[in-house]
Each structure stands twice: as structure tokens, then as C-alpha cells.
NULO-370011 format. One record per residue (C-alpha): x, y, z; chain; residue in one letter. Coordinates in steps of 0.5 Angstrom, whole numbers. Layout:
BEGIN
+-------+-------+-------+-------+-----+
:  east : north :    up : chain : res :
+-------+-------+-------+-------+-----+
:     X :     Y :     Z :     A :   A :
...
+-------+-------+-------+-------+-----+
***
This chain:
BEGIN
+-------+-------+-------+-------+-----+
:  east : north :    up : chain : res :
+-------+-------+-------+-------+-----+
:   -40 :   -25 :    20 :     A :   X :
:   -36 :   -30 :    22 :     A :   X :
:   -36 :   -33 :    15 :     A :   X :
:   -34 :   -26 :    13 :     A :   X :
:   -28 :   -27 :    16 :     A :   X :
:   -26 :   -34 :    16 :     A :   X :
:   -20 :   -34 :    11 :     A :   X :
:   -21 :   -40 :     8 :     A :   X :
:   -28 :   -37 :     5 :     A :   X :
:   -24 :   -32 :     1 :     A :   X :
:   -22 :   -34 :    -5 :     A :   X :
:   -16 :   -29 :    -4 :     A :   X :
:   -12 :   -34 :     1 :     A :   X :
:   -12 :   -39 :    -4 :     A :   X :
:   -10 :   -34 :   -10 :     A :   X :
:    -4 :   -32 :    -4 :     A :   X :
:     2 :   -38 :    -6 :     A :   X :
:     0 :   -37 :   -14 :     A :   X :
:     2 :   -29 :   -13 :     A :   X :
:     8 :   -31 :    -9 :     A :   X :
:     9 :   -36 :   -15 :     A :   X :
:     8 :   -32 :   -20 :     A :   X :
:    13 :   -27 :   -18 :     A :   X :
:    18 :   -31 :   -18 :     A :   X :
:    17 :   -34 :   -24 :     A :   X :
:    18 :   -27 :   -27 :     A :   X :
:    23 :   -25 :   -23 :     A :   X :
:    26 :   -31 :   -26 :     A :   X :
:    24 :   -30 :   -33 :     A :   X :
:    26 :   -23 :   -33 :     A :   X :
:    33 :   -25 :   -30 :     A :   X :
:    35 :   -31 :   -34 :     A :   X :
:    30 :   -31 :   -41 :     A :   X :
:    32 :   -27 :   -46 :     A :   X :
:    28 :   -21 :   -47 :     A :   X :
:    29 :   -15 :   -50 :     A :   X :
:    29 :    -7 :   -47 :     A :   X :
:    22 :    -6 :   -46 :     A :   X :
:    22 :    -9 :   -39 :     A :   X :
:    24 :    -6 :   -32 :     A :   X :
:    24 :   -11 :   -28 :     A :   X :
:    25 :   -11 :   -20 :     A :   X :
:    29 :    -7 :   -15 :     A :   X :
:    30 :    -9 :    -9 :     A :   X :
:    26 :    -3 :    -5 :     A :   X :
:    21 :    -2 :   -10 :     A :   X :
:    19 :   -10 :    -9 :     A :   X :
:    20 :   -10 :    -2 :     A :   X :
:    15 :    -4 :    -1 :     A :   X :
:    11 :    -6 :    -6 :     A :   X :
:    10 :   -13 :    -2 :     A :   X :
:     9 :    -9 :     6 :     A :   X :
:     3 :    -5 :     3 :     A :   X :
:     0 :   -11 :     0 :     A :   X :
:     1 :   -15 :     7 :     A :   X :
:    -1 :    -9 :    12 :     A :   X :
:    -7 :    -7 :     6 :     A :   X :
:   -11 :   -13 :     8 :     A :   X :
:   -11 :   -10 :    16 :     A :   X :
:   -15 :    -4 :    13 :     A :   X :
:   -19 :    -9 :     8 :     A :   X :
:   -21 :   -14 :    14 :     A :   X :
:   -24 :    -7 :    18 :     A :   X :
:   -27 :    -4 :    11 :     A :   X :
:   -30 :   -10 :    10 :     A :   X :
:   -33 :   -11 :    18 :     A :   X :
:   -35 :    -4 :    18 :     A :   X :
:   -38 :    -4 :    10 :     A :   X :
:   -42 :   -11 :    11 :     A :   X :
:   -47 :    -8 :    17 :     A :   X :
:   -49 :    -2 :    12 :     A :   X :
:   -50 :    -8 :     6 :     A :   X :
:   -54 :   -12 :    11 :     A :   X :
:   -58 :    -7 :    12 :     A :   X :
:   -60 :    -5 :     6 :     A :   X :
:   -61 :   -13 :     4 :     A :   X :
:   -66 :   -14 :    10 :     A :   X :
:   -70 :    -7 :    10 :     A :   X :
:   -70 :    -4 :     3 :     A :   X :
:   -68 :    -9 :    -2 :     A :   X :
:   -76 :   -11 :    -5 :     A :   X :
:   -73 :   -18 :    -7 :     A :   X :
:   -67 :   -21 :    -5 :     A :   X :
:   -65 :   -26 :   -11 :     A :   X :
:   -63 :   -33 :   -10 :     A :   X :
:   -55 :   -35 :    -9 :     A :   X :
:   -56 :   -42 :   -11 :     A :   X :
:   -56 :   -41 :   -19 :     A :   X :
:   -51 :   -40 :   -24 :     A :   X :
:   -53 :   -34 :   -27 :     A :   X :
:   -54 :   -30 :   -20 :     A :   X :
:   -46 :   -31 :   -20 :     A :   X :
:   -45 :   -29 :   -27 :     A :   X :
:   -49 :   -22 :   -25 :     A :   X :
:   -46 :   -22 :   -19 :     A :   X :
:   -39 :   -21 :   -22 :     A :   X :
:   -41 :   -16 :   -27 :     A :   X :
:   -45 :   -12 :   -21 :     A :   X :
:   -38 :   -12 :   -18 :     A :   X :
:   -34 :   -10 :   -23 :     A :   X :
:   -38 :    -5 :   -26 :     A :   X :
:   -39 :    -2 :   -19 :     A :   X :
:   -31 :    -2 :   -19 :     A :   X :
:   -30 :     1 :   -26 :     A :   X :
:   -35 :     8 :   -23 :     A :   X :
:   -31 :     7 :   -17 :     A :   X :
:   -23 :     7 :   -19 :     A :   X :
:   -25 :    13 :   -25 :     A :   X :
:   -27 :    17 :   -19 :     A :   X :
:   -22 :    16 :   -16 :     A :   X :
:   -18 :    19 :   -21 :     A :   X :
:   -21 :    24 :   -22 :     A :   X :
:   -23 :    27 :   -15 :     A :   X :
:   -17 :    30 :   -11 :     A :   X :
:   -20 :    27 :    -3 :     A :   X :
:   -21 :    20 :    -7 :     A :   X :
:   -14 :    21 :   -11 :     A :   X :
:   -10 :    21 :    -5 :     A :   X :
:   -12 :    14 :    -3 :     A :   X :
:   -11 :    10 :    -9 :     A :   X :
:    -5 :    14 :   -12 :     A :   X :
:    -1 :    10 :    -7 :     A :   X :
:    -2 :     3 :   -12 :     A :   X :
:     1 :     8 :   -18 :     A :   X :
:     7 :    11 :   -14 :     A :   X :
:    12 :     5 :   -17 :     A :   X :
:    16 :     7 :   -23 :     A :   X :
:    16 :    -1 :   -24 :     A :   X :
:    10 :    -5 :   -27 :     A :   X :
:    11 :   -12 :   -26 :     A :   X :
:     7 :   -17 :   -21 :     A :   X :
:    10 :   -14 :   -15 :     A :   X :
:     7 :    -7 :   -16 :     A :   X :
:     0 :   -11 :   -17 :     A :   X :
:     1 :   -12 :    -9 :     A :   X :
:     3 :    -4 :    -8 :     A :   X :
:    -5 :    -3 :    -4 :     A :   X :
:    -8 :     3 :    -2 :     A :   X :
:   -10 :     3 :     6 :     A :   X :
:   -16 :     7 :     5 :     A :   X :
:   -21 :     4 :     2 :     A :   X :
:   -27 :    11 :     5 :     A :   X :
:   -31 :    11 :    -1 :     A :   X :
:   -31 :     4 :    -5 :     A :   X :
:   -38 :     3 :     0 :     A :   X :
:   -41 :     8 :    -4 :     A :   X :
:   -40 :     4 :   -10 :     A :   X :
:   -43 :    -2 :    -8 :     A :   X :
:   -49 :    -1 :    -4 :     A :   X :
:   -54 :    -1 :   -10 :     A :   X :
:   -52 :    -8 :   -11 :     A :   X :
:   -55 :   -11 :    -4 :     A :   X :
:   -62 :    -6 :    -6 :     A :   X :
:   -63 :   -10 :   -11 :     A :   X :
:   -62 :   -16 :    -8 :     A :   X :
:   -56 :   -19 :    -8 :     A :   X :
:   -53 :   -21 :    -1 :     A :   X :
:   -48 :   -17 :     2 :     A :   X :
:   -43 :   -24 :     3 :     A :   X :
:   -43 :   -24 :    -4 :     A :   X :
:   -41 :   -18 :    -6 :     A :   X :
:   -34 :   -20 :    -3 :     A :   X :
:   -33 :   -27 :    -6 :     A :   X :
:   -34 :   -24 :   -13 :     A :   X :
:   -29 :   -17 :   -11 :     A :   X :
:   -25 :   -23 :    -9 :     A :   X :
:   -24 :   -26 :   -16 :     A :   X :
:   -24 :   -18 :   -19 :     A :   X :
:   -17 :   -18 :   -14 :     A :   X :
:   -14 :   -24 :   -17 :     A :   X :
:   -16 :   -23 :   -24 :     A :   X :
:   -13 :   -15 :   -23 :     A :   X :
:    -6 :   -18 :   -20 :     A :   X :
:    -5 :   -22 :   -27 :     A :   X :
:    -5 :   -16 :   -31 :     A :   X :
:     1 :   -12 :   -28 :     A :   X :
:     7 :   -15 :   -32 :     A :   X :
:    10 :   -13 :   -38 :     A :   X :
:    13 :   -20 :   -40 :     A :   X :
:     5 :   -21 :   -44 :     A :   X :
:     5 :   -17 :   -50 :     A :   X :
:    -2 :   -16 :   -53 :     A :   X :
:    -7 :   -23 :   -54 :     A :   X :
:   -11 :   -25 :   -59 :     A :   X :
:   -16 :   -19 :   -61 :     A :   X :
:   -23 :   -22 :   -59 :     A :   X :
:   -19 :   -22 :   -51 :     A :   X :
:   -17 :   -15 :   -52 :     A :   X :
:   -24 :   -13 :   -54 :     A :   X :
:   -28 :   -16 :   -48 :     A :   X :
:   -23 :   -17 :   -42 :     A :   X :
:   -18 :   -13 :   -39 :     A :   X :
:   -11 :   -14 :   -41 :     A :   X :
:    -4 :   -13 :   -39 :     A :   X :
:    -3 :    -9 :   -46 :     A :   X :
:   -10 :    -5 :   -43 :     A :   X :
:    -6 :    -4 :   -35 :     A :   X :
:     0 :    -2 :   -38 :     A :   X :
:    -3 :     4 :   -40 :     A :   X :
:    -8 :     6 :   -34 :     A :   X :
:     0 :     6 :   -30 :     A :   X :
:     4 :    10 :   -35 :     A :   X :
:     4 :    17 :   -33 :     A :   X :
:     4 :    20 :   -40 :     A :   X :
:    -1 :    26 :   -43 :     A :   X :
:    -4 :    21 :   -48 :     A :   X :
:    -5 :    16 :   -42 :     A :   X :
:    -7 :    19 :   -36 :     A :   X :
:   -14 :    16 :   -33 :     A :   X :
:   -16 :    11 :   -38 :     A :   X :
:   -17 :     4 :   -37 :     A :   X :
:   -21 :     4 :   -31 :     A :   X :
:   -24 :    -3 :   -32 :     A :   X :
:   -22 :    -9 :   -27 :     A :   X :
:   -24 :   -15 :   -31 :     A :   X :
:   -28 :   -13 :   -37 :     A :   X :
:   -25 :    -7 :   -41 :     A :   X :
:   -33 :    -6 :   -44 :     A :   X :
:   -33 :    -1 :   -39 :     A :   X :
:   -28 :     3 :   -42 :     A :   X :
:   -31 :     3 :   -49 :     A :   X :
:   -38 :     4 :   -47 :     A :   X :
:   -36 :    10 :   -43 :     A :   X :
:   -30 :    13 :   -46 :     A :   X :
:   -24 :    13 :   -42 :     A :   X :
:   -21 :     7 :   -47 :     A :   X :
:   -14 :     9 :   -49 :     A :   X :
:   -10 :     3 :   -54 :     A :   X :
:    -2 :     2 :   -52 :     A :   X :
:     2 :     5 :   -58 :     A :   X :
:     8 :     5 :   -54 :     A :   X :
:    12 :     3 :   -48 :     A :   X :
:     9 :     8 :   -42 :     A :   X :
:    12 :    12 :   -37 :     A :   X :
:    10 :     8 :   -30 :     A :   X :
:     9 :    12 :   -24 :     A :   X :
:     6 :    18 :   -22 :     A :   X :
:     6 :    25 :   -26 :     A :   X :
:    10 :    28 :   -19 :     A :   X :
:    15 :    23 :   -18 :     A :   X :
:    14 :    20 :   -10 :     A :   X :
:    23 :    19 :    -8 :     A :   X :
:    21 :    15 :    -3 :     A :   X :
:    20 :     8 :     0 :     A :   X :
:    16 :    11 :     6 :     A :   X :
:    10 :     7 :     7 :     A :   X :
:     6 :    13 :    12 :     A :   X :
:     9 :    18 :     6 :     A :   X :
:     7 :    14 :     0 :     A :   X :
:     0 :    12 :     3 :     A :   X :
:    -2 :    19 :     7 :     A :   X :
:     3 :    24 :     4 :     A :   X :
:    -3 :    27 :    -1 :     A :   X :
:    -7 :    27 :     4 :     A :   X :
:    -3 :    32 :     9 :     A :   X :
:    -2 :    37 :     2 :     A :   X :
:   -10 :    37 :     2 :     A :   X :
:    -9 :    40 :    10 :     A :   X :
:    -4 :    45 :     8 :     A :   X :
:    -8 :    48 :     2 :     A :   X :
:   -15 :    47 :     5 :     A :   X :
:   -12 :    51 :    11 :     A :   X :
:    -9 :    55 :     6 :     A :   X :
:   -15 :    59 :     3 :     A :   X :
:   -20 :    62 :     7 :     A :   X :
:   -25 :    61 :     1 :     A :   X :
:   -30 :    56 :     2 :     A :   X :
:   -30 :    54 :    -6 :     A :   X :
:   -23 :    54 :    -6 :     A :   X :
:   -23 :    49 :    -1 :     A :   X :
:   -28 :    45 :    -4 :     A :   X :
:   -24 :    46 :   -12 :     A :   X :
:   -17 :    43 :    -7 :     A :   X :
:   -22 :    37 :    -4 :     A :   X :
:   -27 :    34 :    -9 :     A :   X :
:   -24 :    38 :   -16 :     A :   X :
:   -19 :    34 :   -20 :     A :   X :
:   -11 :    32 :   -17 :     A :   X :
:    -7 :    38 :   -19 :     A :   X :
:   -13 :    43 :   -19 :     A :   X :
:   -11 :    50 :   -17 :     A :   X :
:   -17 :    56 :   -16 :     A :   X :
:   -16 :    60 :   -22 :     A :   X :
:   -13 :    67 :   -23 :     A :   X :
:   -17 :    72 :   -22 :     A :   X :
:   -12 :    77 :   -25 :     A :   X :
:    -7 :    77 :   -32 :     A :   X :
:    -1 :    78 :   -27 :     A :   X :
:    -3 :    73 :   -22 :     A :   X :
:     2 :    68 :   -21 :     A :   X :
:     1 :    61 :   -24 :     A :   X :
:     1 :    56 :   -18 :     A :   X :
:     5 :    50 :   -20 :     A :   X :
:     1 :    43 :   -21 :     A :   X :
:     1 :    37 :   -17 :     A :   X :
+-------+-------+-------+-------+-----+
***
């Protein structure tokens, strides 16, 4: 545990400064360089909204981590048939893949399960993609546990599992800019890219709920929620947020959720408002049944 907590042993801390260079290398490069109108650059409020959800994001990531790790080592020690050792190379390589498919599972469902949307669509509130957005975090991280614990049952140990998500965190902050257009075509074919982000960020039909990968797009092309950017996307949500309020941005759907379960008496409407997909409504039962507006 105390390693686990030790912020030198996680490779984020050493990313940190790197993240703060970056920013101000687009921010600089955006402002001064030329470049055309397929930028968006930063806002002020937007940027400092950004930065205070990513810095309060690694209070309730330190708690998931406390909480998620005894359930890990319990399944490590008592019900893992063997426990594969941490000294070669190849356990870091199926470590990382572990870890990024698991992640790959847990962010579609987060987009397609209305309980677990209310989560994550803090990090997709922000009209703007550029390297500070990267750090727009969600504080409620409930179900990502759930993705993960196959992993300590094969026998990978639990301590692992966040030094390898660490690295996906770092890889991931990379690919929120729109200063990189589309790489070489064997990168956009195995990794996830900027050009491949771009389109999980953009709130148009054609774009929404694709790209889910974390580092590999491979993901996305086995299972069918690959999408290539064709043009510049719609960043943000379908239902623009207009606000700056971080207890708003982080909790305001889940106060919606309480509203619309407590404003039904039927058990399967409030199933279809908690587990059915964001903008679910119950279905008209009726030809003149007014249709409710979507989320």
C-alpha cells in the first residue's frame, strides 16, 4: 500500500511537468505560429476549468485506488491459479494490453450506459480540444473496478495494473490537440491518434461513440466503434453544459438521473433512466403521447 501511494513510484508525477510544457508549447504555438482556422485554441475559463478538475481528480483517483486495490489483492492471493511473474519483459507487455483492452470496455460503456455517462461526460463538457481538455478529469471513477478485476485473476498483481494505467494516462494526454494532423498510415492503423481522438470528442451523428481505445485503436476495428475523421468535429456535448461550475459539470446528470427515477413509478422506467443509453426516454404508449425532448 505504501508503495502505491508513493508518488514517485507512479509514473504520472514524472509526466506532470511534461504536461505543464506542453500546454505552454501549444498555447504558444497556437498564438504565435501560423496556422489556419481549424484550431480553437484556449479560453481562459475553459483552460482554468480544465486544469482544477484534472488537480481535484487525483483526490478521488488516490481513494479509487485505496479502495479498488484491497479488492485486487484479494483476488490475486485467493482465486488467481497462478500468479505470473513481474520480472520479464513480456509480463509488461501483456500488462499494458490487459489494461488498455479493460479500459477500451470500460469507456464504451461509459458512453452507452446512462449511470456510468454521468460520470465521464465531465471530461467531454469542454467546447475545445487542445491539451488542457486532456486534463478536464471525471471525479467518479465507481465502475472502472469492475473492468479490471479479471486481470489480478489471471495472475497479474494488482500494483501493476496502476503503473500500466499510468502510462495509458500519459499516452491518452497526447492526443488531445488539434496542432497534429493524421500520422503516418501503419501509426493511425494500430495506435490511438490525435485525428482518431478528435472524432471520440466531436458531438456530430456520424461521430458519436467511436473511438473508445486508450492507446491502441485495434480495439475500435475488432469491435466496430471505429469511425476515421472526415472533417473538422463539433467538440463538446450534444447538450451543451454553459457553465464553468465544477460541482455542476462533474454531478449535474446525476441530479437529472434523481429527478427522472423519482419521476416515474414504474420499475422499468427507472431501470431504462439508470442503465439504458444517455437521452433514453420510456416510450410512447400511445399515437398522441407527447414526445419527450432527449437529453
Amino acid at each position: 500500500m505504501d508503495d502505491l501511494l508513493d508518488p514517485l513510484k507512479n509514473p504520472v508525477t514524472y509526466a506532470a511537468p511534461f504536461f505543464v510544457l506542453t500546454i505552454l508549447i501549444e498555447m504558444a504555438a497556437l498564438r504565435w505560429l501560423d496556422h489556419d482556422d481549424n484550431t480553437t485554441g484556449y479560453a481562459l475559463k475553459d483552460a482554468r476549468t480544465s486544469i482544477s478538475m484534472g488537480v481535484l481528480s487525483l483526490v478521488f483517483l488516490t481513494a479509487f485506488k485505496v479502495v479498488t486495490f484491497f479488492g485486487f489483492v484479494a483476488v490475486y492471493a485467493y482465486l488467481a491459479p497462478f500468479h505470473l511473474p513481474t520480472d520479464t519483459w513480456w509480463y509488461w507487455v501483456l500488462v499494458v494490453l490487459g489494461v488498455d483492452l479493460g479500459y477500451y470496455w470500460h469507456h464504451r460503456f461509459s458512453h452507452r450506459v446512462r449511470i456510468a455517462w454521468a460520470g465521464h461526460q465531465a471530461h467531454h463538457s469542454s467546447e475545445f480540444m487542445n491539451f488542457g481538455t486532456a486534463l478536464r478529469q471525471k471525479w467518479n471513477p465507481w465502475f472502472e473496478f469492475f473492468f479490471w478485476l479479471p486481470l489480478p485473476l489471471l495472475g497479474f498483481a494488482p500494483w501493476t495494473l496502476y503503473v500500466a494505467f499510468g502510462f495509458n494516462l500519459i499516452f491518452q494526454f497526447y492526443v488531445h490537440t488539434e496542432l497534429v494532423g493524421k500520422l503516418p498510415r501503419p501509426v493511425e492503423l494500430i495506435f490511438n491518434t490525435p485525428s482518431h481522438h478528435r472524432v471520440h470528442h466531436g458531438s456530430d451523428p456520424e461521430y458519436l461513440d467511436k473511438n473508445y481505445g486508450g492507446i491502441l485503436i485495434v480495439w475500435d476495428r475488432l469491435f466496430g466503434s471505429f469511425a476515421e475523421e472526415k472533417h473538422r468535429p463539433t467538440y463538446g456535448l450534444t447538450k451543451q453544459v454553459d457553465t464553468y461550475n465544477l460541482l455542476k459539470l462533474q454531478y449535474g446528470d446525476y441530479v437529472q438521473i434523481a429527478r427522472d427515477v423519482r419521476g416515474t413509478d414504474r420499475w422499468r422506467h427507472k431501470l431504462g433512466y439508470l442503465f439504458g443509453p444517455p437521452g433514453w426516454e420510456p416510450p410512447r404508449e400511445h399515437e398522441d403521447d407527447p414526445v419527450l425532448p432527449r437529453r
